[in-house]
Every structure is written in C-alpha cells, then in structure tokens.
N, C-alpha and C positions, 0 to 999 in steps of 0.2 A: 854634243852639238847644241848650238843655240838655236832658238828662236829666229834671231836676227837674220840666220844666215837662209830664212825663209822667205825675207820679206824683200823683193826686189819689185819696186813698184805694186806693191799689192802680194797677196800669198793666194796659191791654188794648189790647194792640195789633191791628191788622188789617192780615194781608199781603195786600195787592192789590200784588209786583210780580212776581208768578207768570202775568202776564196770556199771556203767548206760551202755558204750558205749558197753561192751563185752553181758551182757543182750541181747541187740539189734540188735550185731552181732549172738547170737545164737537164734534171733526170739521169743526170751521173752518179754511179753507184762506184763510191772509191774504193769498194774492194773488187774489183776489177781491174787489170792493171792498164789494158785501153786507155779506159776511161782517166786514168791518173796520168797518161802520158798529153793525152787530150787537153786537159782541165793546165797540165805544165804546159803546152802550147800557146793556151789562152792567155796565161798570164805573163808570157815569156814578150807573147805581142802588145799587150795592154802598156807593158815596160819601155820596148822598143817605141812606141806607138805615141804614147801619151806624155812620158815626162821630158821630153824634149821641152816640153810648152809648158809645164807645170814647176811649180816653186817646190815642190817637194809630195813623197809619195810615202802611205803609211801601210807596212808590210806584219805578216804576221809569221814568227819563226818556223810553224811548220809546211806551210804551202807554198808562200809567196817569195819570203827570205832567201832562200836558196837560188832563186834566180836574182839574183841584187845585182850581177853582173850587170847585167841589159840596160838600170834602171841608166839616166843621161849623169851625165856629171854635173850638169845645173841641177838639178831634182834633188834638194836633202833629201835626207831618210827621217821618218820616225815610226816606231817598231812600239805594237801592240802588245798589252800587259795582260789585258783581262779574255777570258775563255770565249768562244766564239756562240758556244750554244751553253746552253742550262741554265741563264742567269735568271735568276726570280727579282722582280725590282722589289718586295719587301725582306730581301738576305742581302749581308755585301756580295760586295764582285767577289766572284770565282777566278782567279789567277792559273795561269797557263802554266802546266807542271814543270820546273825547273827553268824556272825562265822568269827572269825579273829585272831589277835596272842596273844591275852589273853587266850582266849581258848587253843590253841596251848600248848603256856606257863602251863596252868592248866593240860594238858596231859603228859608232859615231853618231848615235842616232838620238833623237827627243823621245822621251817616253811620252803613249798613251794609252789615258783610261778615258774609258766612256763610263757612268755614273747615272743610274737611274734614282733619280731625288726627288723626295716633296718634301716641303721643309718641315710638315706636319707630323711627317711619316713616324713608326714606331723606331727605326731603326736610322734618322734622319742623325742622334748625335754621333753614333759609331761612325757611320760612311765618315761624314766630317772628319772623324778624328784617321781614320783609317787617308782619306788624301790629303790633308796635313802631314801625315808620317811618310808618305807615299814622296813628296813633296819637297819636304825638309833632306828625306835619301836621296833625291834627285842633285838639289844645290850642292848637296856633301860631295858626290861624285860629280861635278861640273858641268854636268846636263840640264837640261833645259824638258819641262811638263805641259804636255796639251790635257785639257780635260775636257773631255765632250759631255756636256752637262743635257741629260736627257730629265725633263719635265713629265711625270708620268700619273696619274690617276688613283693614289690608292683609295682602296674600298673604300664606297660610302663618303667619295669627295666628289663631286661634279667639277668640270674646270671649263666656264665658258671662256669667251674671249679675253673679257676682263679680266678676271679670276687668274687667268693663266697668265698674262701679263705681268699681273701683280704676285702670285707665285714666282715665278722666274726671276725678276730683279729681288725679290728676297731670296732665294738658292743664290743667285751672283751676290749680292751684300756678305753670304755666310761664307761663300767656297772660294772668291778670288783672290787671296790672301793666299791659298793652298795651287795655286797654280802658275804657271807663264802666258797661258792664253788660253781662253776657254773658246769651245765648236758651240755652238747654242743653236735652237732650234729658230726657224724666223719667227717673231713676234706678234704678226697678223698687219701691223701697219707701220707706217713711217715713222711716226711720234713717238709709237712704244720703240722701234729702233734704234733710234736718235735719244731716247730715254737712256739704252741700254749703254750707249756709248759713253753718255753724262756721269752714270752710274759707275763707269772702271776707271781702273787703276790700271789694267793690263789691255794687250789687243784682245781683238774676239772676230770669230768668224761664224759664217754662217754656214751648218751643214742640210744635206738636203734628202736625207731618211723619210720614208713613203709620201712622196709628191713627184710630180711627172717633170720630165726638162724642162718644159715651156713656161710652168708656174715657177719652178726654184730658177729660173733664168732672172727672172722680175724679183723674187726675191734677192736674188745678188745684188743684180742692181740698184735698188733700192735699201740693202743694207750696207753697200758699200758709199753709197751716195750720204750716206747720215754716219759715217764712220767708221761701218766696220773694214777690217784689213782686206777682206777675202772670201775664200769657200773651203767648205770638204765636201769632193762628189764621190760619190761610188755607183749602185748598180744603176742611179737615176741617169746617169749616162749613158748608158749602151742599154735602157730597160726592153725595148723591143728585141735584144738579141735571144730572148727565150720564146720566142714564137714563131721562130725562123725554123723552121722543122721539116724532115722530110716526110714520104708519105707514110713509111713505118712509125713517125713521128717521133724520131732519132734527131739529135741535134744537124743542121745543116751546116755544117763547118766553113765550107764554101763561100754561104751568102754570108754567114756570120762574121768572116773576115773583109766582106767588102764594107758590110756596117762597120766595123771598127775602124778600115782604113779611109771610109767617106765622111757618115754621118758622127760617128763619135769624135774623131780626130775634130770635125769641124766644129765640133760643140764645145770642144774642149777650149780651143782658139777663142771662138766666139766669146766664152766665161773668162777669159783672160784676158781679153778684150776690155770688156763690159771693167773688170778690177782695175786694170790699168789707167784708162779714162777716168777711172773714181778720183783714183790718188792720186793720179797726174792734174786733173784743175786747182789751178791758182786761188787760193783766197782771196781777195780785192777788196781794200778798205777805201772807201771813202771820205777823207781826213780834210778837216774844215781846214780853213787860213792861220786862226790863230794855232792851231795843233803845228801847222806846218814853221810858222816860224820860231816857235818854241823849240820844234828841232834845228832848226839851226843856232838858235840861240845856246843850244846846248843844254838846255832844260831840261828835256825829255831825251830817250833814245829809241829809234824807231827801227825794224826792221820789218819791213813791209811794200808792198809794191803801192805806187800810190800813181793812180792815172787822172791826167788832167782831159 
C-alpha cells in the first residue's frame, strides 16, 4: 500500500496498536479470558466507529489485526513492526516475533516503526542504518514506510524548547531519506513547524503521545496550517474512558460506549475537520501588471489563481 492512498484531502490516521497498553490502562488482566473478549469488543467498536471518518488506521498483528474486518473500506491499513512493550530508547527497536514487512506486504498495508532518537545518541548510527535497511525492504516489496520519529532525552542531555527544535530537524536532515513520511512530535510553535515542512522532502504529520485533546487539537491545526499532511491519534482520543468506572472500580463498559459513540466519534470529525480546511485553502498570489502581461505574451507560464 501506498502512502498516497492515505492522503484524501489531508491524512488522519488512528492508532489502534496500542491495544496491550490501553488493556492495562483500563485494569484488564489478559490472562482472563473476559477480559480479552472485553478489550476484542473495544477494539471491534473503535473500528466500526472511527474509520469511517479517518484516512487510515494502524493495527498491530496480535490484538487488533484480527478484527480488520470492521475497519471501513476508505481507512488504509498500516500494521506495526516494532514490540508494544520493553523498548529501551538507548537499544534498537525490539521487533514483533515473526512478523515483519512480508507480512505487512501480504495485508496491503504501509509499514510502521516508531524510533526513539537523539542524534547524539550512543547508538544513533545503528538505528539509522537499521531504518535504511528497514526502508530500502520496504521499496523492494512495493510498500510504502511511516516512521514515527520519537525525540527522546538520553542521559546527561537536557532538551529545552530550542534544543529540541534544533534536535528534531537534525534526526529529520539524517532519517528522511529512510522513510515515506514521518509522525513527529509537535514542535512547540509555528515557525519551528513551518521550519519542519521547509526542511522535507517527504509528507509529515503530527502525532499526539502524552498531551490531552484540547492542546494536540491546536497542535493539528497549527501544523497542518504551516504544512504538515495530518495526524496520528490514539488513547488522546477517548483518554477520559479510563476513569469511567464502577463502584468495584471495574471498567464501566456502558458509559464507555457512549464516550466512544458521542465524545470520541465527535473528536474524531472535528480533527478531520480542522485537516481538511488546512489543505483545502487556496494559495492566492498577488501578480503585478507587468507579470500578468508577460503571461499572455507567453513569456512566462503561470498556473495560479490570480484575483482582481
């Protein structure tokens, strides 16, 4: 699967392969089989629910894949490569056993790795070389590579605002050669965003890992206003459904289905919204007299909207 067949007015992706981790945020113990019918519930609705309205949904072979049925026929796929728990950001990614971009490839799906980098790092030229190879298997097999490019703090580095800024566009300078689009963290302001877009070769979107709906809302639109494609959301979507509890303070499955069919569904919209409107405004040039009779004189050749 391609990229392109992502990008319909803007891209919105939905992470559903965070499933283990959300499980454990709602106090689900999968070795109970309840609970694993429960948690296949959730994700069956998140399916039904959400990609009707999204550009594509990224699943992980063991929890989520399996229900691929539900997901909408507008929603590509793209299927997770790297392990969901134990990754240490100074070791490479941990890969999902027996599962890799053949597999991918046999789903129709974009491969992704998430990638925790500092360009400083001990172990910063292996990663690189590890999704270059990751990268180059992808092209060979005619799929199409997201990398979710996570900026992270090793020991004895501070990373204020600036610092991280300027970290970031050097991890994108080294790694987007190795990719088809990179998920990036938001940048803290416009400028650095608008930087970030100056800065590629490829699309990039914005994903929205520990911040609340209301801030990564503003972040969308604000990175999609300076360029970028889109989003990846996951539990920042539905994050209030872990505190929906009853009184044993057991998951309330009940209320938890109205948030997904009221407040998530409309967030979801809303974020699609917000993309759409990005990439749908017009550029408008402003073209003096003599520009304009040069194109008719056939001088110049213009494609542009020009308002008098």
């Amino acid at each position: 699967m391609k990229v392109s067949a992502l990008q319909k007015n803007g891209i919105g992706i939905l992470a559903l392969d965070g499933a283990y981790s959300f499980a454990e945020n709602l106090g689900l113990s999968l070795s109970e089989p309840t609970n694993v019918e429960n948690l296949n519930a959730l994700i069956t609705r998140f399916l039904i629910l959400y990609t009707e309205h999204t550009t594509g949904v990224v699943l992980d072979p063991t929890y989520s894949l399996p229900f691929l049925s539900y997901k909408h026929n507008n929603s590509g796929l793209l299927l997770r490569l790297e392990q969901e728990h134990d990754q240490d950001p100074l070791s490479l990614p941990r890969f999902i056993h027996q599962w890799g971009i053949e597999e991918v490839r046999n789903n129709y799906g974009v491969a992704k790795l998430e990638l925790l980098y500092h360009p400083a790092e001990e172990k910063a030229a292996e990663k690189k070389k590890l999704v270059a190879e990751l990268f180059n298997f992808c092209q060979y097999e005619g799929i199409d590579f997201l990398l979710k490019l996570v900026i992270y703090h090793p020991p004895g580095i501070d990373l204020d605002t600036i610092k991280f800024q300027e970290t970031q566009l050097e991890a994108i300078s080294e790694l987007q050669k190795s990719a088809s689009i990179l998920s990036l963290q938001y940048p803290q302001d416009p400028l650095a965003t608008a930087t970030i877009t100056s800065a590629l070769d490829i699309p990039w979107i914005v994903h929205s890992d520990g911040v609340k709906y209301e801030e990564f809302k503003e972040f969308v639109r604000v990175s999609t206003e300076n360029g970028a494609s889109g989003f990846m959301i996951g539990q920042t979507l539905w994050e209030e459904v872990n505190s929906l509890r009853l009184e044993d303070q057991s998951p309330d499955f009940e209320e938890i289905e109205k948030f997904l069919k009221t407040t998530g569904k409309d967030r979801i919209i809303e974020l699609m919204r917000i993309v759409k409107e990005s990439q749908g405004e017009e550029l408008i040039f402003f073209v003096s007299l003599p520009t304009v009779l040069a194109f008719y004189l056939g001088i110049i050749s213009l494609d542009i909207q020009i308002l008098f």
